[in-house]
Structure formats: structure tokens, C-alpha cells
Wavefront OBJ file of the C-alpha trace (Angstrom):
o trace
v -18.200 48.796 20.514
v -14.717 47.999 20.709
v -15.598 44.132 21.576
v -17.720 43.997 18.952
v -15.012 45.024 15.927
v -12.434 42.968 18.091
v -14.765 39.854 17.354
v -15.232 40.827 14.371
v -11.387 41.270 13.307
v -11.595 37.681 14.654
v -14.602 36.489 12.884
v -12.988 37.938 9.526
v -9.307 36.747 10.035
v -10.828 32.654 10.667
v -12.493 32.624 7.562
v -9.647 33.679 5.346
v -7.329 31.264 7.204
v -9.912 28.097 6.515
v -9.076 26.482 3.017
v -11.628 26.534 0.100
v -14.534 28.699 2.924
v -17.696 28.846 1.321
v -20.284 31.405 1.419
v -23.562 30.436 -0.428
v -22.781 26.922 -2.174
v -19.497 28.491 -3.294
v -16.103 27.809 -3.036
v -12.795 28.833 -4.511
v -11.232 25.660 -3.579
v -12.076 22.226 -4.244
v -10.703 19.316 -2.059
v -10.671 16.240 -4.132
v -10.722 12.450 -2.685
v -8.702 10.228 -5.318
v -7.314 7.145 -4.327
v -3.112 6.373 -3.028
v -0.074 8.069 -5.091
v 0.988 5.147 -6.997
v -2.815 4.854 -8.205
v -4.874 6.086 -11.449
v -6.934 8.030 -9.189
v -4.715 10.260 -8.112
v -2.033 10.505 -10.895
v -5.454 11.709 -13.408
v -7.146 13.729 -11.187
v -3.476 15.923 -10.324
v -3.666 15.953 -14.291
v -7.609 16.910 -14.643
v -7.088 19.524 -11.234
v -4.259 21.622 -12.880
v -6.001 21.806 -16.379
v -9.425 22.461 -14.574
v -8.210 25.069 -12.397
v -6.196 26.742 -15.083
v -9.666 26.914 -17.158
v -11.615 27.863 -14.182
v -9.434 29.658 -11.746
v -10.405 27.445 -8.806
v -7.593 25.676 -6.915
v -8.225 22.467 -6.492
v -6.403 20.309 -3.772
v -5.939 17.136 -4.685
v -5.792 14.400 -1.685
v -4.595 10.805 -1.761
v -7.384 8.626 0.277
v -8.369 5.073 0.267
v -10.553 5.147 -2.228
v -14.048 4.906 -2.980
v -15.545 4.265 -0.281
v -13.060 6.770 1.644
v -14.284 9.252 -0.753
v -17.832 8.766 -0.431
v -17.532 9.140 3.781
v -15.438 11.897 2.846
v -17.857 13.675 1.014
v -20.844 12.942 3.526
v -18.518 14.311 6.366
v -17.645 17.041 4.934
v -14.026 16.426 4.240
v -14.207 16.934 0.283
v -16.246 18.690 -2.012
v -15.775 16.379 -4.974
v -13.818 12.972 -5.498
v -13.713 10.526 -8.087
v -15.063 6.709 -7.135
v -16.097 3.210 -9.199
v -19.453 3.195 -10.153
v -20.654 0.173 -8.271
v -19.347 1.469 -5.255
v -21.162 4.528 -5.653
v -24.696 3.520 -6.405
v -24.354 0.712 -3.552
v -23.699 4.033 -1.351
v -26.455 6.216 -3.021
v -29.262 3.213 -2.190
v -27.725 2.014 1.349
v -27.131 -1.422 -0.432
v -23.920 -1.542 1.562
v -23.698 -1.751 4.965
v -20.495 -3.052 5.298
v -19.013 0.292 4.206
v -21.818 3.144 4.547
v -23.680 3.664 8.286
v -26.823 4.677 6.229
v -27.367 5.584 2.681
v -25.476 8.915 1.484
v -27.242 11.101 -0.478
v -25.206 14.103 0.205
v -23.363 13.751 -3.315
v -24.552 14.123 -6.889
v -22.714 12.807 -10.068
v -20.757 15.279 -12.251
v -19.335 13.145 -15.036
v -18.603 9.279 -16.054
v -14.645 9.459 -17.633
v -13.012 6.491 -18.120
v -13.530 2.729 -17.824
v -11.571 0.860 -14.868
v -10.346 -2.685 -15.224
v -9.957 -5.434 -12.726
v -6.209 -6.075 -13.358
v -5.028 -9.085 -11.946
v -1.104 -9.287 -11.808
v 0.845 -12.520 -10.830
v 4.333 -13.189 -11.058
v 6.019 -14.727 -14.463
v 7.229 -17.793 -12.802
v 3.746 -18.631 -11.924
v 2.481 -18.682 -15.717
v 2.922 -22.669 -16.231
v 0.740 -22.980 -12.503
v -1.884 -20.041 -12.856
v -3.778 -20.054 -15.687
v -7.200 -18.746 -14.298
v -8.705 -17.313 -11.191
v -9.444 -20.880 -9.534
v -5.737 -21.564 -9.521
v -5.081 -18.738 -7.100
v -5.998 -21.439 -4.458
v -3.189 -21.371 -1.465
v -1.221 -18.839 -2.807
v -0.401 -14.892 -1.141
v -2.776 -12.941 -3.012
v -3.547 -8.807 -2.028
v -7.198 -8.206 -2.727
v -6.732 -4.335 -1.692
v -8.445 -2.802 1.744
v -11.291 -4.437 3.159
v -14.569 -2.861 1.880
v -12.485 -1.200 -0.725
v -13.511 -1.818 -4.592
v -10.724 -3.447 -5.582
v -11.689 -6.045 -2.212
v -15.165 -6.149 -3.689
v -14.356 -7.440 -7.551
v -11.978 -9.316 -6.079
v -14.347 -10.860 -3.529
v -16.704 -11.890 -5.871
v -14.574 -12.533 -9.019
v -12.797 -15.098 -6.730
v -15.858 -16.445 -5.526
v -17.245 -17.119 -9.522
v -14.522 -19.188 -9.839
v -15.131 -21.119 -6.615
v -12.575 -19.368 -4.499
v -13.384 -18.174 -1.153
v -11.459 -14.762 -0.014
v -11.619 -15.485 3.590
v -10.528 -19.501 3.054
v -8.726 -20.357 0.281
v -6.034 -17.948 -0.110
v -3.650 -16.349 1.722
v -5.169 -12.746 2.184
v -2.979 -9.681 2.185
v -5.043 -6.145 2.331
v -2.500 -4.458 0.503
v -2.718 -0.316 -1.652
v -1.540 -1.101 -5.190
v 1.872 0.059 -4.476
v 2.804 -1.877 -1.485
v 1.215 -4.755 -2.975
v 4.192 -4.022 -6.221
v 6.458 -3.491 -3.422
v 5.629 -7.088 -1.481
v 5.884 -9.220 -5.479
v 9.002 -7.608 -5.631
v 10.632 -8.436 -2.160
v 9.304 -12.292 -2.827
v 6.286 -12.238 -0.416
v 3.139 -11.954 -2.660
v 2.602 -14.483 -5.983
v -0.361 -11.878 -6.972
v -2.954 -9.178 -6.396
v -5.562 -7.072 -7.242
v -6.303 -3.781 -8.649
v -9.193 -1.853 -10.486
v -8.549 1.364 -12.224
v -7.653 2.940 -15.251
v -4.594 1.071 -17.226
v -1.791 1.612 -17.508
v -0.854 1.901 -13.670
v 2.012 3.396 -12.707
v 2.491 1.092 -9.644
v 2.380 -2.067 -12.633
v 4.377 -0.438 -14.993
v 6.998 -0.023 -12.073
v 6.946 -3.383 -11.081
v 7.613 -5.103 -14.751
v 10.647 -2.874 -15.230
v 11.580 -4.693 -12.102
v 10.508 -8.386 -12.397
v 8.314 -10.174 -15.493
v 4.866 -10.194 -14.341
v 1.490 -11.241 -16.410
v -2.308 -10.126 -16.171
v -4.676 -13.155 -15.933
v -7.830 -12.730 -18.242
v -10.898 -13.963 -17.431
v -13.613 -16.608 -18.899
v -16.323 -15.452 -21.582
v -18.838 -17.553 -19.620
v -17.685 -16.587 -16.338
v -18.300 -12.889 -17.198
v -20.960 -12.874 -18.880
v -22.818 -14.689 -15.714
v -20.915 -12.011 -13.189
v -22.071 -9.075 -15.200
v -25.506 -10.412 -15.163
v -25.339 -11.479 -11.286
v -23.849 -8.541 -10.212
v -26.549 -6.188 -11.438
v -26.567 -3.498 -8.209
v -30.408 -4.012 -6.791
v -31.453 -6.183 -9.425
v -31.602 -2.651 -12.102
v -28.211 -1.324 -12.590
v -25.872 -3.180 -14.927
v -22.404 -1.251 -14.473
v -19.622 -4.377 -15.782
v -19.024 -4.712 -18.722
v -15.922 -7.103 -20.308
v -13.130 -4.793 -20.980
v -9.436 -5.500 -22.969
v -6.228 -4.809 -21.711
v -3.535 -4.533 -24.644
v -0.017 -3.866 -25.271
v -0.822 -0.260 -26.144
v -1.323 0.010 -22.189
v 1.544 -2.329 -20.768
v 4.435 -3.405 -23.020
v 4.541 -6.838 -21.339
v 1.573 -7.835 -23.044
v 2.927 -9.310 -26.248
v 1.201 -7.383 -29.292
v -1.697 -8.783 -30.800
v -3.020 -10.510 -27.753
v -5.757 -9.368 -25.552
v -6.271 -9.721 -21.429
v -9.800 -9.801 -21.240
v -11.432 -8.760 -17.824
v -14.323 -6.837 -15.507
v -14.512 -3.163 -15.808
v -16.366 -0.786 -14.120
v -16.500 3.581 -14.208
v -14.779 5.860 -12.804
v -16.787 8.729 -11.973
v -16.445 12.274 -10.808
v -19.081 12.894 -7.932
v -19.151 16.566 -6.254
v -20.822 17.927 -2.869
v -24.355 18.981 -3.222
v -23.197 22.157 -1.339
v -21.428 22.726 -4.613
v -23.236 25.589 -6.229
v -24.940 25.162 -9.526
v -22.702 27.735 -11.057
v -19.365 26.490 -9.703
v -20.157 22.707 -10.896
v -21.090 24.279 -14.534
v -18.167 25.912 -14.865
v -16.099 22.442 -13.051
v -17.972 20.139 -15.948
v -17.713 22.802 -19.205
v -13.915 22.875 -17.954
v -13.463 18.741 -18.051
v -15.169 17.958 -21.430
v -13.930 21.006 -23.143
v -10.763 20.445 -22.261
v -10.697 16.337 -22.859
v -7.824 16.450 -25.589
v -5.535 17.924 -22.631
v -6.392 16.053 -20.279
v -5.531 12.803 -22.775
v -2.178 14.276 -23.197
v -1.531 14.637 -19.385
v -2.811 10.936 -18.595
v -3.173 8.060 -21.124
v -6.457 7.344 -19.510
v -7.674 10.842 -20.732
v -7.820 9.188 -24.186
v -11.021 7.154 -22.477
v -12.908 10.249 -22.100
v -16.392 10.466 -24.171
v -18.633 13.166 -22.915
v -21.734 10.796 -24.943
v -20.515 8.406 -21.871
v -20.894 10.829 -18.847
v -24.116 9.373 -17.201
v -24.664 6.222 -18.750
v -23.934 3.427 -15.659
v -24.892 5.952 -12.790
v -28.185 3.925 -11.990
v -30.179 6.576 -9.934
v -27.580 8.370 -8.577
v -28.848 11.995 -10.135
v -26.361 14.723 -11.726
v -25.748 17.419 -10.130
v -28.050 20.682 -11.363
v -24.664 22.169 -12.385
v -23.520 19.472 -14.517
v -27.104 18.567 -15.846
v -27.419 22.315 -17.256
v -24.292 21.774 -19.153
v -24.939 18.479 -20.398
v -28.364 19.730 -21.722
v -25.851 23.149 -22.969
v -24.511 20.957 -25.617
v -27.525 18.395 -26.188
v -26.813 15.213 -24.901
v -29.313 15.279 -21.878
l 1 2 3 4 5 6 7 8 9 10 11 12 13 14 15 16 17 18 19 20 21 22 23 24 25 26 27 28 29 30 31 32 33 34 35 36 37 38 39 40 41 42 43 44 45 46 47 48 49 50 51 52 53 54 55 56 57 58 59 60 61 62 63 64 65 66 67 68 69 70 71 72 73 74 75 76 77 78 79 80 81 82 83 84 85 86 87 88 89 90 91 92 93 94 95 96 97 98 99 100 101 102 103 104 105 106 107 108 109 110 111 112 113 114 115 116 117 118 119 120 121 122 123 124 125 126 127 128 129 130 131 132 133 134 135 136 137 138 139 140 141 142 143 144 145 146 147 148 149 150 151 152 153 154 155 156 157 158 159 160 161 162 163 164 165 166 167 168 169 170 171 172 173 174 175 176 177 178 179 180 181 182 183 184 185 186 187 188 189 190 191 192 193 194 195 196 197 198 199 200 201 202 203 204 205 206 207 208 209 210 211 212 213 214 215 216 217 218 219 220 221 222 223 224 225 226 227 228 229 230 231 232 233 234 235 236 237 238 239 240 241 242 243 244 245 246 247 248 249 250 251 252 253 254 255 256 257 258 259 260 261 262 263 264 265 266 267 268 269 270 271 272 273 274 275 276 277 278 279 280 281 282 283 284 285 286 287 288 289 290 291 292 293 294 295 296 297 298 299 300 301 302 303 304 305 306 307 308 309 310 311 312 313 314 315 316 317 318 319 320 321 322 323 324 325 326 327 328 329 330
């Protein structure tokens, strides 16, 4: 008798040392993937994770990853119970249309909420403007295109490549995060790079109080062919042409318009989630939008009319659905 309430002393002290345990689909702590520290990702979702778990009374611990794809392995092994990830990336995952990044497809994950457009932002240095004047002229120069299998690799990859420019060939190819790629323009050793999230950045907005740098916009034509080629499995259209203004980086002079690719950033959660904890998660986010805009200027994106539109197939989580058909959009 004495072993057995020794083991269980045991038994009970493990599971109040193990973060966020869960006992029937529920958890008082969420781990969230996001994306590195000088990134959207994880700058909004510190914002949306305080004004959640004030709402909701869950913690939620917010971790900075490699991205999408990190987050979507993350969430299949286990590591986080909800993360936020592109779009594309995600329904690639869902269908086991990539194989580069995902073993198998990974179903283990449902959606919980579309909220706010990303935008391919391509940044090049000021001194370049005269010799770079479009994608195809990125031809021999240093140029970060982000991890390899990342998002921000993929648009790149295949922006590049509409424009006749092959990543692996015709540039010098740097795998840089966001920030060390601002770190590497300013030190002299990169001409540009890559990034998709929500704008304004705080890794650009760093850099151009450092050094004059300019965002390259993209072709009508060119986009309009790239949205319609890069349809994920022939069904799910998920770019879209998207503006960059001065509102969201004071370089841009006023009145003129960077035109580029954008994609969604989406909340996904665990299916272990239970229904009740990812109600109470997505009633939280949308009713608490206006806050969230004041925390992060990407808030101001947020359109709950938005939340599932470019998910493809990937289905919404029972929680999330139950509130979206709450307030009569589903």
C-alpha cells in the first residue's frame, strides 16, 4: 500500500510539473509556433496571446520557430497545440502536395481562423534603384530567399522563376531569417532579400532607419499568370495581388503603391484541442479584433467575414466552426 501512494505522489507531482498537461482534449496552456523575433509572426501573436489569455484565462506560450513549415511538424509532433502559418504552405501540408517539407500528409491540425493578408516584400538596397527595376534584374547579385523549404523560399522560388530567374543558378543564394538577412544589407554583404508576412516588419522598418532601402513591385501580367499557375492542386487559388503603401513603411513616398503576391496568415490549432477550449480561443480573437489592431498594425487586417475563405480543404476545427455558425457567417 505504501508503494502504491508513493507512485502515486509521483504520478501526481509529474503532471503538475509538465507545461500546458492535458486531460481530455484540454489544456490550460497553449504553446504557439510563430515564426523568428524580428518577424510578424511572432511580434502579433505575443500581441493576440496576451489579449487572448486575458479574455480566456489560458496562458499561452508563445515560441519563436522557423516558420510554417516548422509549425506544421510542430504541431504533428506534438510540440505545439496551435501556430499560425501561410496558407499555401498549409494546404500543400494538409494534401501531402509537398514532399520536400512534410514526410506524409498531416492531418493532425484543423484551421481556427484566416487574420491578415501576408505580402511578398522584396527589399533591395537604394543604391541599386537605377540597376534593379524588376525581379529579372536580380540576376548575379546576393539575394536571401529565407530557409530552404520555408515560405518565404517558396514565393521566392517561383516568383524568381516567372521572371526567368533560377534560385539555384542565377543568383547568389543566401538562406537567411528576416533579421539576419537586415543585419547582412546593413554590414554590405547582401544587395536584397525576401520576406512574406504581414507589413510593416519590424526587421524592415529597422533596417531603413539604418540605410535607404526600396520594395520592388511586381508586373500586372506576371501576377496575374502566377496567381493562376500557382493554384495549390489545380483547386485552391490562395494569391491574390496585394499593395504595400506609405501608411505601412514611411520610405514609400505617399501616393505610390508597391504592388506584390500575398498570401494568409492563418491560425491552425491541434485536433487534440477540445471543442470547448478552441470556442472559447476563436470567440476571444474576433471579439476582441479592435485590441488586437491597437497592439499590432496588422490587427487592423482582421475581418472575421475573411476567416475561412483561402483554406482549400483544410476543415475548421469543431470549436471554431460552432462559433463561426454562433454569429452566422458559416
Amino acid at each position: 500500500m505504501k508503494k502504491f501512494f508513493a507512485l502515486l505522489l509521483v504520478l501526481v507531482m509529474c503532471c503538475g510539473m509538465l507545461t500546458g498537461c492535458a486531460v481530455g482534449g484540454k489544456t490550460d496552456t497553449i504553446l504557439v509556433g510563430t515564426g523568428g523575433t524580428t518577424g510578424t509572426y511572432y511580434a502579433y501573436t505575443n500581441a493576440v496571446g496576451t489579449i487572448l489569455g486575458n479574455a480566456t484565462g489560458l496562458t499561452y506560450n508563445v515560441v519563436s520557430t522557423g516558420g510554417s513549415v516548422a509549425n506544421i511538424n510542430g504541431i504533428e509532433d506534438g510540440d505545439y497545440t496551435m501556430a499560425i502559418v501561410q496558407n499555401d504552405t498549409m494546404i500543400n501540408a494538409f494534401n501531402g502536395l509537398d514532399a520536400e517539407n512534410f514526410a506524409n500528409a498531416i492531418t493532425s491540425f484543423s484551421v481556427m481562423g484566416e487574420v491578415y493578408s501576408e505580402v511578398v516584400q522584396i527589399v533591395v538596397r537604394a543604391d541599386l534603384k537605377d540597376q534593379v527595376k524588376s525581379l529579372a534584374d536580380l540576376a548575379g547579385l546576393r539575394v536571401s530567399v529565407g530557409d530552404v523549404g520555408s515560405g518565404v523560399y517558396n514565393n521566392a522560388k517561383n516568383l524568381l522563376a516567372a521572371y526567368g530567374v533560377d534560385i539555384d543558378k542565377d543568383i547568389q543564394q543566401n538562406n537567411l531569417s528576416v533579421g539576419n538577412s537586415a543585419d547582412a544589407m546593413k554590414d554590405g554583404k547582401l544587395d536584397a532579400f525576401f520576406f512574406t508576412s504581414g507589413a510593416p516588419t519590424t526587421a524592415i522598418t529597422e533596417l531603413a532607419t539604418s540605410m535607404d532601402v526600396y520594395l520592388l513591385s511586381l508586373d500586372d501580367d506576371v501576377m496575374a499568370q502566377f496567381i493562376a499557375d500557382n493554384k495549390i492542386d489545380g483547386k485552391y487559388e490562395v494569391y491574390s495581388v496585394q499593395p504595400i503603401t506609405h501608411d505601412q513603411y514611411s520610405f514609400i513616398p505617399e501616393g505610390e503603391t508597391v504592388k506584390t503576391i500575398g498570401v494568409t496568415a492563418t491560425y491552425i490549432v491541434s485536433n487534440e484541442l477540445s471543442e470547448d477550449v478552441v470556442y472559447q480561443m476563436t470567440k476571444a480573437l474576433w471579439e476582441n479584433a479592435d485590441s488586437i489592431a491597437e497592439a499590432h498594425a496588422v490587427g487592423k487586417g482582421m475581418d472575421v467575414n475573411a476567416a475561412f475563405v483561402t483554406v482549400g480543404n483544410v476543415p475548421l476545427h469543431a470549436g471554431a466552426e460552432k462559433y463561426y455558425k454562433e454569429i452566422g457567417i458559416l
